[in-house]
C-alpha positions in Angstrom: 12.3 7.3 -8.6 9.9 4.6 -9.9 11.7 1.8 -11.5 9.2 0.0 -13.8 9.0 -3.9 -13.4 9.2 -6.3 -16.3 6.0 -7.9 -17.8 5.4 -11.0 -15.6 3.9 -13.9 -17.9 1.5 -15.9 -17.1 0.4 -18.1 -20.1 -3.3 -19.1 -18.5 -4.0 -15.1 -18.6 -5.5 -13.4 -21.8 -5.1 -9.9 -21.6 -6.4 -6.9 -23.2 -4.6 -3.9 -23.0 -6.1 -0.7 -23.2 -4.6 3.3 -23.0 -6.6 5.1 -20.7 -4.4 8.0 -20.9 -7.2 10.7 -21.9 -9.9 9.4 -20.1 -7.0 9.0 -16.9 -6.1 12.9 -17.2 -9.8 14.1 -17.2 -10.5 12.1 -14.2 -7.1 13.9 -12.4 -8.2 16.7 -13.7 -11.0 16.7 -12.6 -12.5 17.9 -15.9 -16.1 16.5 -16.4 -16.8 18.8 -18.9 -14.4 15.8 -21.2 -16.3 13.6 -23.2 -13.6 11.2 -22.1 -14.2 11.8 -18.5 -14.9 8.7 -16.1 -15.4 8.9 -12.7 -12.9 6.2 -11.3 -9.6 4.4 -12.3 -12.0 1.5 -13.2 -14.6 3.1 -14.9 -11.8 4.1 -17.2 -10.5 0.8 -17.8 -14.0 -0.8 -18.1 -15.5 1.5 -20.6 -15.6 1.3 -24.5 -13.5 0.0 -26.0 -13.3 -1.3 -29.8 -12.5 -5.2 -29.1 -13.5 -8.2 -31.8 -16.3 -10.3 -29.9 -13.9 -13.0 -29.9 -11.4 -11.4 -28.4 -13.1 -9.8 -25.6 -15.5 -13.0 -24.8 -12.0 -14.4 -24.7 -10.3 -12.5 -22.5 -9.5 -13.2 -18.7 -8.5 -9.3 -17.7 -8.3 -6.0 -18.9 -5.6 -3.7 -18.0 -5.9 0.3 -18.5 -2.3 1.9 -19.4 -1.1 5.0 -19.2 2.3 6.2 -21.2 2.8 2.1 -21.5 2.1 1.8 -17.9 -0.2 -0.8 -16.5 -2.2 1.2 -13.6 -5.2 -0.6 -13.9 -6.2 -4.5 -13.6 -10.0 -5.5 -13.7 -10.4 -9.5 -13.9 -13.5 -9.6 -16.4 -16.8 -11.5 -15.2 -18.8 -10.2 -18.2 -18.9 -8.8 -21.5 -21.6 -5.9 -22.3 -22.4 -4.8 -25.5 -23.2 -1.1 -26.0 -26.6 -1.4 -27.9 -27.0 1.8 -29.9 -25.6 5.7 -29.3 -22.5 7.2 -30.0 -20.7 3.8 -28.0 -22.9 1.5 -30.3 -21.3 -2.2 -30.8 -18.2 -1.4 -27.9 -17.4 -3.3 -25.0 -18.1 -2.9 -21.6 -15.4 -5.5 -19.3 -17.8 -5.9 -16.0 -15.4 -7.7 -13.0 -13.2 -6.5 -10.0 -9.9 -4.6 -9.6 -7.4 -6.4 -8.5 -5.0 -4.0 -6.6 -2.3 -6.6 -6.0 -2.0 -7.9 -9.7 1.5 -8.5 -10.7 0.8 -6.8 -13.6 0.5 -3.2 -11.7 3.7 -1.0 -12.3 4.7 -3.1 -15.7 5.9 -1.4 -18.8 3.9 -3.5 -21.5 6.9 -2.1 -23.6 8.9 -5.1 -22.6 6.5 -7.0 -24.5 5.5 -4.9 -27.7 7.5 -3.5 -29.8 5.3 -0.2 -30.3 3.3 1.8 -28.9 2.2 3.9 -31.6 -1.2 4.3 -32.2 -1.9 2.5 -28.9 -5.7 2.1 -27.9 -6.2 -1.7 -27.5 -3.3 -4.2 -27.7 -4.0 -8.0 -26.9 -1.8 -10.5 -25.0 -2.1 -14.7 -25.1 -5.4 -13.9 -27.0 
């Protein structure tokens, strides 16, 4: 039985939240023939995400969720810009996992009231 922790706030972190849940299942799965697939937790947390320039220059972490799970926490070092393609004008978060983040095993649902519709929700930003 995993009990889900509460959101622990830290008010010097600006976090972006992101649902990695298709992009998570194709990499269990296993299933590169997914547009979605990535090849790692972090690749799918990292990768292309729809995120104001303000916001994401902004932002101190980025943490991929899965059914409002934080599984994911990358502290951001740089910002890429997709250039052109099919990802044109999305963010890439560059930086390092951090494995012992408090924020691993929260349920962000203790902080927002829905999840509908969930691809990128923003924290202290």
């Amino acid at each position: 039985l995993n009990i889900m922790k509460q959101f622990p706030f830290d008010t010097t972190d600006r976090l972006i939240f992101v649902n990695i849940g298709t992009s998570y299942k194709a990499m269990m799965e296993n299933d590169t023939t997914s547009p979605l697939y990535r090849s790692s937790l972090k690749e799918c947390t990292e990768k292309f995400w729809r995120v104001a320039d303000d916001k994401a220059y902004n932002a101190t972490h980025v943490l991929g969720c899965v059914n409002g799970i934080v599984v994911e926490v990358i502290k951001i070092d740089n910002v890429e810009i997709v250039q052109d393609g099919e990802y044109r004008n999305r963010k890439i978060f560059i930086g390092k996992e951090v494995p012992s983040s408090p924020y691993i095993d929260t349920d962000i649902r203790s902080i927002f009231d829905t999840l509908a519709n969930f691809n990128t929700k923003y924290y202290n930003l």
